[in-house]
N, C-alpha and C positions, 0 to 999 in steps of 0.2 A: 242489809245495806248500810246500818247503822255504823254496824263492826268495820264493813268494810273501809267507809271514810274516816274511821279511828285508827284503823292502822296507817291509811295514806299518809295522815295528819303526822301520826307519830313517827314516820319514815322521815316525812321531810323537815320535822323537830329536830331528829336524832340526827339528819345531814347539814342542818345548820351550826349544829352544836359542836360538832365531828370538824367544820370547815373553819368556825370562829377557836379552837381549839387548836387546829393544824397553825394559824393567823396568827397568834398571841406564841405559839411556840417559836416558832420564825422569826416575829420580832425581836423574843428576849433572844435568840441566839444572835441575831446583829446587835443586839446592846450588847450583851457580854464578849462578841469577837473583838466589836470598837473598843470596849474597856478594856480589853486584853492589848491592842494594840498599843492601848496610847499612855499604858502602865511606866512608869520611870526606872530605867535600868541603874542599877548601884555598878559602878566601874572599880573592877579590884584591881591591886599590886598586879604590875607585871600583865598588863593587860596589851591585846594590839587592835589597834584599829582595822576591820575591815573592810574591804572595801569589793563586794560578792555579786552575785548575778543575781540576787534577791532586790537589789539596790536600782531603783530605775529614777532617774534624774530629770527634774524638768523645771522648765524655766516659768513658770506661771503655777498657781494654784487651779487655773482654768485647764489645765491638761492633765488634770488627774483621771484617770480613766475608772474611778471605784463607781461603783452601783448595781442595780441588778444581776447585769452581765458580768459582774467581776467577783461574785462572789468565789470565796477560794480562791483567786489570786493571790498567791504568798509574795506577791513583785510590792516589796512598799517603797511610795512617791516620797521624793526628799526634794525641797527645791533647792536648787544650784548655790544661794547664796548663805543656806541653812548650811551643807556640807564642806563652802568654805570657810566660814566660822569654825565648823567643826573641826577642818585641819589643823587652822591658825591656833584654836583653843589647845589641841593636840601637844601642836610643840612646845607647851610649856607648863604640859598638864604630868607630874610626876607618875600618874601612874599609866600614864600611855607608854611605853618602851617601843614602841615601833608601827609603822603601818603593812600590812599583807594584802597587795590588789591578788584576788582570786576571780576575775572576772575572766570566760572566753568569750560572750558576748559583752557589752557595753548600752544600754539603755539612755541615750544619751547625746545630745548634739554636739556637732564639730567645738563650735566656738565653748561652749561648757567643757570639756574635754581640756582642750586649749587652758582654761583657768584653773582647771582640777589639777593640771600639768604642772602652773607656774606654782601655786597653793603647795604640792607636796615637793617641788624644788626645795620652798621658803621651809618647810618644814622637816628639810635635811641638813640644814642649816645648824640644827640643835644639836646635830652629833647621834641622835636616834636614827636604827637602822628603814631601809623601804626596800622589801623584796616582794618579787611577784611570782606567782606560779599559773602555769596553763596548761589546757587541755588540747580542744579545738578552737585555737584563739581567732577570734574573724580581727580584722585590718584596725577596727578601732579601737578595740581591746585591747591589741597589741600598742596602738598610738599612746596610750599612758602606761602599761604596763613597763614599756619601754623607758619610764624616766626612772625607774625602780633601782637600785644599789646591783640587786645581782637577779635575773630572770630565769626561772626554772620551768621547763618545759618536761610534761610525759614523755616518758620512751616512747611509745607509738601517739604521740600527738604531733600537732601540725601548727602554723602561722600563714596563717593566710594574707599575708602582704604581698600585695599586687597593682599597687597604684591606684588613679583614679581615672574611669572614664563613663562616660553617659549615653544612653540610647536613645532617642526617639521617636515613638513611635507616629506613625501617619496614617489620617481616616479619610483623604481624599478619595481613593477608591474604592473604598466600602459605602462611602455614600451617595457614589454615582452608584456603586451597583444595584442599591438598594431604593433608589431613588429617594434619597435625603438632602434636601437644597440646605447650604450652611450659607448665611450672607454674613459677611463680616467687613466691619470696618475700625481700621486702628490708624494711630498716627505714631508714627516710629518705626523704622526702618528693623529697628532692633527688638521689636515687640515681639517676639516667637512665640508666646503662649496659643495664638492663634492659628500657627503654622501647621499643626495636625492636621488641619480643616480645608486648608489652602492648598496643599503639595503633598508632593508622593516624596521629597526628600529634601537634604536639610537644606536652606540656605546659606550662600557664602556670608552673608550679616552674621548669624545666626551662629555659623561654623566657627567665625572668626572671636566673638565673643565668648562662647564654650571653652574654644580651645585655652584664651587668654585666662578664664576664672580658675579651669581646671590645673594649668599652670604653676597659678600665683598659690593657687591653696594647696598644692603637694608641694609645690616649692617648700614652703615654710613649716610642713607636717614635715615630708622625709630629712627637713634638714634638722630638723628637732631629735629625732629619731637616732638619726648618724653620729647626733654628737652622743648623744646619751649614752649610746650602744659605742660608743670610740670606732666608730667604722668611717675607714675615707668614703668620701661622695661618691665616688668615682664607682668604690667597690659597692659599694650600697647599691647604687643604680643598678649595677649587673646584680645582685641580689635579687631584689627587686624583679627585673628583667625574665630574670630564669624561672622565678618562684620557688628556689630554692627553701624557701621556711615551709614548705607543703612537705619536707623532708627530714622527718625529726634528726637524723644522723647529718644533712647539710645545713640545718639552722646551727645546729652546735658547732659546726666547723667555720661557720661564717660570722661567729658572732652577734649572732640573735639572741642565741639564747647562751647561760654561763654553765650549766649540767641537764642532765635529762635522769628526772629522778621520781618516785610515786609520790604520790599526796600526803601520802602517810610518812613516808620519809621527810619530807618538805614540812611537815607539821612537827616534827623529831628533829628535826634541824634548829626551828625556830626557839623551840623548849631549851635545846643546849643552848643558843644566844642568850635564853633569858637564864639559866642556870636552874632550872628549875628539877625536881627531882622525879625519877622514873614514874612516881605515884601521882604527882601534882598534874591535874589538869591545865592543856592551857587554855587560858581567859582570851576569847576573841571579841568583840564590840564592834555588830554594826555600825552604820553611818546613821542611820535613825535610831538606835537604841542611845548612842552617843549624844544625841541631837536631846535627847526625851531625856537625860541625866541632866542638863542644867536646862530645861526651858522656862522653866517658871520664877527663873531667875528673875529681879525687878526690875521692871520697864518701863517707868512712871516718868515722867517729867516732857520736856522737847522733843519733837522728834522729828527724823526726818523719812518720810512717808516714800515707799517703792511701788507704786502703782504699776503692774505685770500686764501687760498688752500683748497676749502669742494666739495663734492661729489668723485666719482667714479674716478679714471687716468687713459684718452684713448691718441691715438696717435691721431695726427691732429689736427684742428682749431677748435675750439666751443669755448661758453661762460661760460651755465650754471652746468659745472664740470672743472675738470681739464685735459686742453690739453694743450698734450705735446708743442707746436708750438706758444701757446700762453703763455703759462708759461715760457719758453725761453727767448722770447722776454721782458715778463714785468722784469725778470731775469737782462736780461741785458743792460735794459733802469734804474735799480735801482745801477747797478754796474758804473754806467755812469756818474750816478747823483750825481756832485758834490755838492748839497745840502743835501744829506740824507747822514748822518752820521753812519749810523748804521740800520742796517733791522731784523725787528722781522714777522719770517714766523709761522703765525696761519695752524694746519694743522686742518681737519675735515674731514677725509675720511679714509673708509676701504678698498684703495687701487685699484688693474685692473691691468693695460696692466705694464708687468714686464719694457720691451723696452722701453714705454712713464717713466716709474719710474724713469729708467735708464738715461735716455736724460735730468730729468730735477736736479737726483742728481747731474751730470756731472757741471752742470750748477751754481749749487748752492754752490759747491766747487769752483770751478774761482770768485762765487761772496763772497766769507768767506777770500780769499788772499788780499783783498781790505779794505774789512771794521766787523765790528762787523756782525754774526750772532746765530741770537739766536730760537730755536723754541718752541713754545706754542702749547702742543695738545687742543682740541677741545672734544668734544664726540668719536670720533673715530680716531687714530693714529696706524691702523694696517696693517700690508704684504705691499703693495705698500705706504700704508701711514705713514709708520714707514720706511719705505727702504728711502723712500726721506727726512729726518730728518736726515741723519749720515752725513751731512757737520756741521750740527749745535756745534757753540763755547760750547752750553749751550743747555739741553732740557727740560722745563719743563711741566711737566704733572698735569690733575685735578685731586683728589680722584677718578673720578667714570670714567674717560678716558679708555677706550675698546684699550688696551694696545700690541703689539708684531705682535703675529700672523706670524713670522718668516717661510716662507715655499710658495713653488710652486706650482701649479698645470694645467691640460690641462685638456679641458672636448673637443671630439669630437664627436658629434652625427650622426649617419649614419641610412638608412632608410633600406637596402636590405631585409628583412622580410614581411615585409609591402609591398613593392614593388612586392617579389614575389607573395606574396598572392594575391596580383593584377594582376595577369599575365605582371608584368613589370621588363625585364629580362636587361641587358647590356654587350656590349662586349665592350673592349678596343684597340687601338690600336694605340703605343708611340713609338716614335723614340730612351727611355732609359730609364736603365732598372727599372726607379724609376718616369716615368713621369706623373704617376698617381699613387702617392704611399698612396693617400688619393682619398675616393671618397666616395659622398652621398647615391649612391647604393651598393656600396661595401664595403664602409670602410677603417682602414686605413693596409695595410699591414702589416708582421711582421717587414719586415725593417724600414716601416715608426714608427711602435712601439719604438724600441728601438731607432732610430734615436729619436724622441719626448722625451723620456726618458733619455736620455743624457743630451738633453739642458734642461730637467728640473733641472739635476741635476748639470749641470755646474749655470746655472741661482740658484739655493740654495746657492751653494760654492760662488758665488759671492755676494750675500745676508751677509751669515753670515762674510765673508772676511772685509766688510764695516763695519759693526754691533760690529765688535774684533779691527777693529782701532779706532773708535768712543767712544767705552764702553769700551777702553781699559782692553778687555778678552780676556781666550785662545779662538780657535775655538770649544774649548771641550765644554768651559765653556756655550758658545753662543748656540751651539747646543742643549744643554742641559734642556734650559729653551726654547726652539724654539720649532721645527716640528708642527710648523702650531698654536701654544695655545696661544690661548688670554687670558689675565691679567686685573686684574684690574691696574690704577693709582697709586692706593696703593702698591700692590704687586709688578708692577712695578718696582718702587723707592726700593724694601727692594731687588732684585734679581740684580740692577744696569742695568736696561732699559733706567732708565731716571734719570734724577740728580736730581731736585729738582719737588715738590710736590706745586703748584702755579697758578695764574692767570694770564691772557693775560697783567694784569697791571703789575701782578711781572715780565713779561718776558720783558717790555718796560722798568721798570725802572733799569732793568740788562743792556738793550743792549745800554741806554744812558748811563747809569755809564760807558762801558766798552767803549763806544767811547768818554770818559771824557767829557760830555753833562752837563752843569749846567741848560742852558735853551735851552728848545727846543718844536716843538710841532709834531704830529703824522698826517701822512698822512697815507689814505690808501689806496691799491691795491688788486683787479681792480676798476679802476673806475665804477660807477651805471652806467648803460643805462639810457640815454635819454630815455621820452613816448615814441615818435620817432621811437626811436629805438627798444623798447622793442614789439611795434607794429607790423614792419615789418620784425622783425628778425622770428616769427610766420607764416610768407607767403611762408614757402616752404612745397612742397609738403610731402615729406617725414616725415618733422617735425608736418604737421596737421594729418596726420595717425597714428603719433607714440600716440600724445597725446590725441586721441580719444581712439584708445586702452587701453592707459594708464587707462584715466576717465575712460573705464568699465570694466575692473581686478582689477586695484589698482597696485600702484606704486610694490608693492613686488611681485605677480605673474608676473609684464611685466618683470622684472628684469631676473626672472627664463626664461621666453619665449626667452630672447635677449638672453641666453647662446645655450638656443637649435637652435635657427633658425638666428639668427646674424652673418654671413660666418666672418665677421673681429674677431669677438670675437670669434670665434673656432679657427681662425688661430692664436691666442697668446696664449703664456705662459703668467699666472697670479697669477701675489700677489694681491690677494684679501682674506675678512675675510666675513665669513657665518652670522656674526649675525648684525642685529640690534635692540641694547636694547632702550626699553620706557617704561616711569615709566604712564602709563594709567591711 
């Protein structure tokens, strides 16, 4: 028997040893993949800037998608404002001879896209070549490829340019069939987020603002396009129309693309530009390899501070959107900092929890009594992402920024139908006369109705109250362009949304001018996670379930799922905005 619990003992020694072994191997290989990552690339003669599908772009350090899940991702995060540094640096850096977009996809939002656009205009300027080459190019890949010198398309590849349009989908009768009661109450005629829930189909509101946004942002995409590519409007449209670029032999006829040539050739073409010899390798330079050659550059003195606000506003602690509790804090660790002269808040988000909005406009008023602010929308500045902008000195907006959205709404799901039909019945029983004035098998009362309807409509009037001190209008005026409609950037600026029509650069060199800045350099907020960190912020339970869900719906149905079945997100009032535009 002795023996016997001697070898148990020593099984489960040898599986501890076996396991803390497996543990310490794993970690040194995320330190040494991090330290391989963040290595400093030397940029030789004769080098071109690429610009590749490895390259995924985002507008916050909070939408870095590294962690558990992401190991082996070769996709590295560059933020938008790091890449256009790195153009501007480009054109005047001798040993850059040129830029090469090899992107078919695009990782990357409209309005970023839009900048990356103007950035390598500016950086053709120097007389250095911009050619692009494709494969299976999707619509946004082609939208910058397209500002390029000359566009090389595969003989059997494709363009997939097709305009823009949007679907939406409707759960009103899956919910009667299923017996799922949805109560909802909004104020704003133009509030559609909550439309799924209400109707089997779209509303003329509804139709009428879609049709307007999708409009104004192809307008300004295909006309960018037309010039680039030298093609009349007229002809482009019937382009366009046909989908001709789905046909490598009619893209090259229509002026899409300038040859249809292999990659290998396209890369032997490049080498003759540069004169380089049959033996000589040519030197290509990521957008983060480029970025990681001069980062450690000196940074010391003033500065003017980019505080990054993109995804979703909940209440509470998290990283990767905005919480309210974290947002506070970096708030007012930047009001603190007598080094930062002046703070330019990037906004990228179509809003959430009215209350988390609330706590962190509060916030961002006490930090505007201090010092310069100024705010930059992103792709989306709308309902709660637009409500936390009305401290800004200064706001400005892209052309294609998904604008307003002014308006509240409650979605509360209950199951009693469903329930009965299950023989699953309930009785109550409250100490007053409202202590269950909401319930998942019953629903919400009529008191609880109009109670909920009140504060949405006190929660409105305080919306647009902000909105008429900021945009110095009446309430009339505010209201007017409000009840829930999103805008484009453009429109925007012509209704008095937003003041000026700009870049994340135009909004820095506002907010040093305004804190009288002659030199100064940009820091940003929130700081990246560490590997480290990015690793084990992945290890909790609820957040490995969320994102297994996630991976098998896709990011836009879980979103829907979190409104029916997320008790925190039923219990708020919400400025939030129904759409997310992408140019595909």
């Amino acid at each position: 028997m002795r023996s016997f619990f001697k070898n148990v003992l020593a099984n489960i020694v040898a599986i501890v040893l076996l396991c803390a072994v497996f543990f310490v191997f794993f970690i040194m290989m995320i330190v040494f993949s991090s330290m391989g990552n963040d290595q400093s690339v030397a940029v030789k003669k004769n080098s071109v800037l690429t610009i590749n599908l490895k390259t995924n772009i985002i507008d916050s350090p909070t939408e870095e998608e590294a962690g558990l899940f992401n190991i082996g991702d070769r996709n590295k995060s560059v933020l938008l404002y790091d890449v256009l540094e790195a153009i501007k640096k480009a054109k005047t850096d001798d040993n850059i001879k040129g830029i090469s977009i090899e992107a078919d996809d695009l990782h990357a939002g409209l309005t970023q896209i839009d900048d990356i656009r103007s950035a390598i205009e500016d950086f053709k300027k120097s007389g250095k070549f911009v050619y692009a080459y494709g494969n299976a190019v999707s619509q946004s890949a082609y939208y910058l490829g397209s500002v390029a010198d000359q566009y090389y398309l595969n003989p059997s590849g494709m363009i997939e340019l097709k305009g823009l349009a949007t679907e939406v989908a409707f759960f009103k009768d899956f919910a009667d069939k299923y017996g799922i009661g949805i109560e909802v109450i909004r104020h704003g005629k133009f509030k559609s987020a909550v439309e799924p829930f209400l109707r089997n189909d779209i509303s003329p509101e509804n139709k009428e603002q879609l049709s307007t946004l999708l409009n104004d942002i192809w307008k300004n995409t295909s006309t960018k396009m037309a010039v680039s590519r030298k093609i009349d409007t007229a002809q482009f449209r019937t382009v366009v129309d046909s989908l001709y670029g789905m046909i490598p032999e009619l893209g090259l006829k229509y002026k899409l693309a300038d040859k249809l040539i292999q990659k290998t050739e396209y890369d032997q073409m490049i080498k003759s530009k540069l004169s380089l010899k049959e033996k000589e390798k040519l030197s290509k330079v990521s957008l983060s390899g480029y970025i990681s050659s001069y980062a450690d550059e000196d940074k010391s003195g003033e500065k003017v501070a980019v505080l990054y606000a993109s995804g979703g506003i909940n209440n509470g602690d998290g990283y990767n959107e905005i919480y309210s509790e974290k947002y506070i804090k970096y708030i007012k660790d930047l009001q603190n900092d007598d080094k930062v002269k002046a703070v330019v808040f990037r906004i990228n988000s179509p809003g959430g929890s009215a209350n988390a909005s609330d706590e962190i406009l509060f916030e961002l008023q006490q930090l505007k009594k201090k010092k310069p602010l100024v705010v930059s929308f992103g792709d989306y500045a709308a309902s709660g992402g637009y409500y936390i902008a009305m401290a800004a000195d200064k706001i400005y907006s892209e052309p294609n920024t998904l604008t307003g959205s002014i308006g509240v709404f409650g979605v509360i799901p209950y199951y009693k139908d469903i329930a009965n039909k299950n023989g699953i019945r309930s009785d109550i029983v409250a100490t007053n006369a409202n202590s269950q004035y909401y319930s998942p098998l019953n629903g919400v009362t009529p008191y609880g109705v109009n109670l909920i309807t009140r504060s949405v409509e006190g929660t409105y009037k305080r919306f647009v109250h902000f909105v008429t001190q900021n945009r110095k209008q009446t309430f009339e005026q505010i209201d007017s362009v409000g009840g829930g409609r999103v805008w484009s950037g453009v429109r925007a600026k012509q209704i008095g949304l937003v003041d000026e029509l700009g870049t994340l650069n135009d909004a820095i060199k506002f907010a040093a001018q305004k804190a009288g800045l002659k030199s100064y350099h940009i820091s940003s907020y929130p700081k990246r996670m560490t590997p480290f960190e990015q690793i084990f912020k992945d290890l909790n339970e609820e957040d490995i379930s969320a994102r297994i869900i996630k991976n098998k719906i896709g990011k836009s149905n879980y979103e829907i799922l979190q409104q029916i079945t997320n008790e925190k997100l039923q219990s708020e009032v919400k400025m939030e905005m129904p759409y997310q535009i992408k140019i595909d």
